[in-house]
N, C-alpha and C positions, 0 to 999 in steps of 0.2 A: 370132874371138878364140880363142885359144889355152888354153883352160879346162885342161886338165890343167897348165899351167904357174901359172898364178893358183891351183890348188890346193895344187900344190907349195911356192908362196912360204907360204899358207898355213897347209899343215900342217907345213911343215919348222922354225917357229915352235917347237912344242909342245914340246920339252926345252930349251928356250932360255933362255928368261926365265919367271919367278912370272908368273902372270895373278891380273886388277884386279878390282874390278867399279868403273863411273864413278867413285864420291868416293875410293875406296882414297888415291888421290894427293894428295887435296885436305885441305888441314890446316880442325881444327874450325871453326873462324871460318866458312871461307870454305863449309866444309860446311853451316854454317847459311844463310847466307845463299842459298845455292843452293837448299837447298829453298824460301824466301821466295819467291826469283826461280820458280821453279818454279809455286807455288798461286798466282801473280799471274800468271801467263801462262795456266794452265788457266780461270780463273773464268769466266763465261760472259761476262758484261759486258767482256772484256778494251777495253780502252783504251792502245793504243798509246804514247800521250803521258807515260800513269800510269806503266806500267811501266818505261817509256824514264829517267821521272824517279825511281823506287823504287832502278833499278841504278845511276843516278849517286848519291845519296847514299850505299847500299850500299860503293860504290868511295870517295867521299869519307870516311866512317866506315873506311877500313882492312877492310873484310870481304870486298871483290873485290879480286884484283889485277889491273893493266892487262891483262892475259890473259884472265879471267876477265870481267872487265865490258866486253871486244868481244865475245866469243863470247858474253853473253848478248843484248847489242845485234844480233848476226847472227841470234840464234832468232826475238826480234823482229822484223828486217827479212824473212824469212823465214815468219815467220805465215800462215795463210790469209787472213786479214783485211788484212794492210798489201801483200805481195808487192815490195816495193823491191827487188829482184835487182839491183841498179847501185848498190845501197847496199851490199846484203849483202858485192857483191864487195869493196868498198873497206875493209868491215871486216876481212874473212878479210887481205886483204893487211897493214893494221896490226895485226890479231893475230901472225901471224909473226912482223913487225919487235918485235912487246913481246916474244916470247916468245922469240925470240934476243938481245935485249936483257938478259930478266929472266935467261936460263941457269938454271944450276944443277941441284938433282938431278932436277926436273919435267921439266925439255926436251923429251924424248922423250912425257909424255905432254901437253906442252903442242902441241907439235908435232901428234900424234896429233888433237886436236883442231882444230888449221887441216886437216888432210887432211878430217877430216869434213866438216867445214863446207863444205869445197870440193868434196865430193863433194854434199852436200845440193844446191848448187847446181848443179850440174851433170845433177843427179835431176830436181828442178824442170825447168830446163830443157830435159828431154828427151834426155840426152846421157849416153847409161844405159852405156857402154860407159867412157867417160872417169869417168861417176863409180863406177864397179866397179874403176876404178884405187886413183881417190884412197882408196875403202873397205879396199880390199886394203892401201896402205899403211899408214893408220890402223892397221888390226890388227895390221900388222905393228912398228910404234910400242908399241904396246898392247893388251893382250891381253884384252876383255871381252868382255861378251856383246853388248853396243850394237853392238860394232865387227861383228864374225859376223853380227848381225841384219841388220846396213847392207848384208853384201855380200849374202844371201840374198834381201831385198827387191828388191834389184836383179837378180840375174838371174829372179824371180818375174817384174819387170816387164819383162824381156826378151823374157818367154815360153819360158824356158832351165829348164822346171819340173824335169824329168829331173835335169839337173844341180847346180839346187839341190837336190834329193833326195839325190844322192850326198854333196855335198858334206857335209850333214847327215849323211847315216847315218857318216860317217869323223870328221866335229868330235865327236859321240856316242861311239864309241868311241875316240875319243882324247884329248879336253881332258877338263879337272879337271870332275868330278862338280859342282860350285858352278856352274861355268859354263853346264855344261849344264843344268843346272836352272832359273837363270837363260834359256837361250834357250827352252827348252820354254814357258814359263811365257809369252814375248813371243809367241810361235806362237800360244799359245792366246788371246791377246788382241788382236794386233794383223792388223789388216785386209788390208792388205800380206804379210802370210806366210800366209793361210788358205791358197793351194793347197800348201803343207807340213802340216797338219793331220792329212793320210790317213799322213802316214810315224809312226808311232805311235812313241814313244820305246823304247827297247830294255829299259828298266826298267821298264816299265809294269807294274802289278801289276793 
């Protein structure tokens, strides 16, 4: 893979478009609801069926929109505890269709969101190269810190440690201060970026 060219797509971003962080796009309603959908998915008890049926009234109440209540059904099918991958796919595919359906000023970050999801699945199944695409596109869609974390995990589980280092040390000096504070903070917590942990942040005091 052509890593200096997936850089380029990446950093050539940075004066383009404002950067997100996830809800930036998401109007209040739907902001609340997301986090509902959120503590009902972490709880340790999680229940498949519970939360399956939480996001359709959520959607029936006007709080999800058709965009929004497949992508949270794909987190769902996607779980450690359920793993439906043949499901997950069918949803990424009708999230698209609502989300060129829905239009408007979100598109691009609704969009942004089937690339993820298509990469998550791609990740899962093992297919670390295809889903370093769909991550790259995401970003490119949208500009947060999720999206940056997605690709770095990925070449993490490449084994491409070097070069998610780089990549890092150039997102650090180049994206908005919020963001990067934002990825620091996912480094320090999430399991998936600990071989990033030794590249210490530039600001560290």
């Amino acid at each position: 893979m052509d890593f200096q060219q997936l850089f380029s797509r990446i950093l050539q971003t940075v004066d383009e478009e404002s950067y997100f962080t996830p809800v930036d796009h998401v109007d209040a309603g739907q902001r609340a609801a997301a986090e509902a959908f959120q503590k009902a998915i972490q709880q340790p008890d999680f229940d498949p069926a519970v939360v399956r049926a939480l996001v359709d009234k959520l959607a029936d109440r006007g709080h999800f929109d058709p965009v929004m209540r497949l992508s949270a059904l794909h987190v769902v099918a996607c779980h450690p505890r359920v793993r439906d991958y043949e499901e997950a796919a069918r949803l990424v595919g009708e999230q698209e269709y609502a989300a060129l359906e829905l239009g408007g000023a979100n598109l691009q970050a609704n969009l942004a969101s089937v690339d993820r999801h298509r990469g998550v699945l791609a990740f899962l199944k093992g297919h670390h190269e295809v889903a370093l695409d769909y991550f790259a596109r995401a970003l490119e869609r949208q500009r947060t810190a999720e999206n940056v974390g997605n690709v770095l995990c990925t070449l993490c589980a490449m084994g491409e440690i070097e070069e998610a280092a780089s990549l890092l040390g150039q997102v650090r000096e180049a994206f908005p201060k919020a963001l990067v504070d934002q990825l620091n903070d996912s480094i320090s917590r999430d399991p998936d970026l600990a071989p990033l942990r030794s590249e210490a942040p530039h600001d560290l005091h």
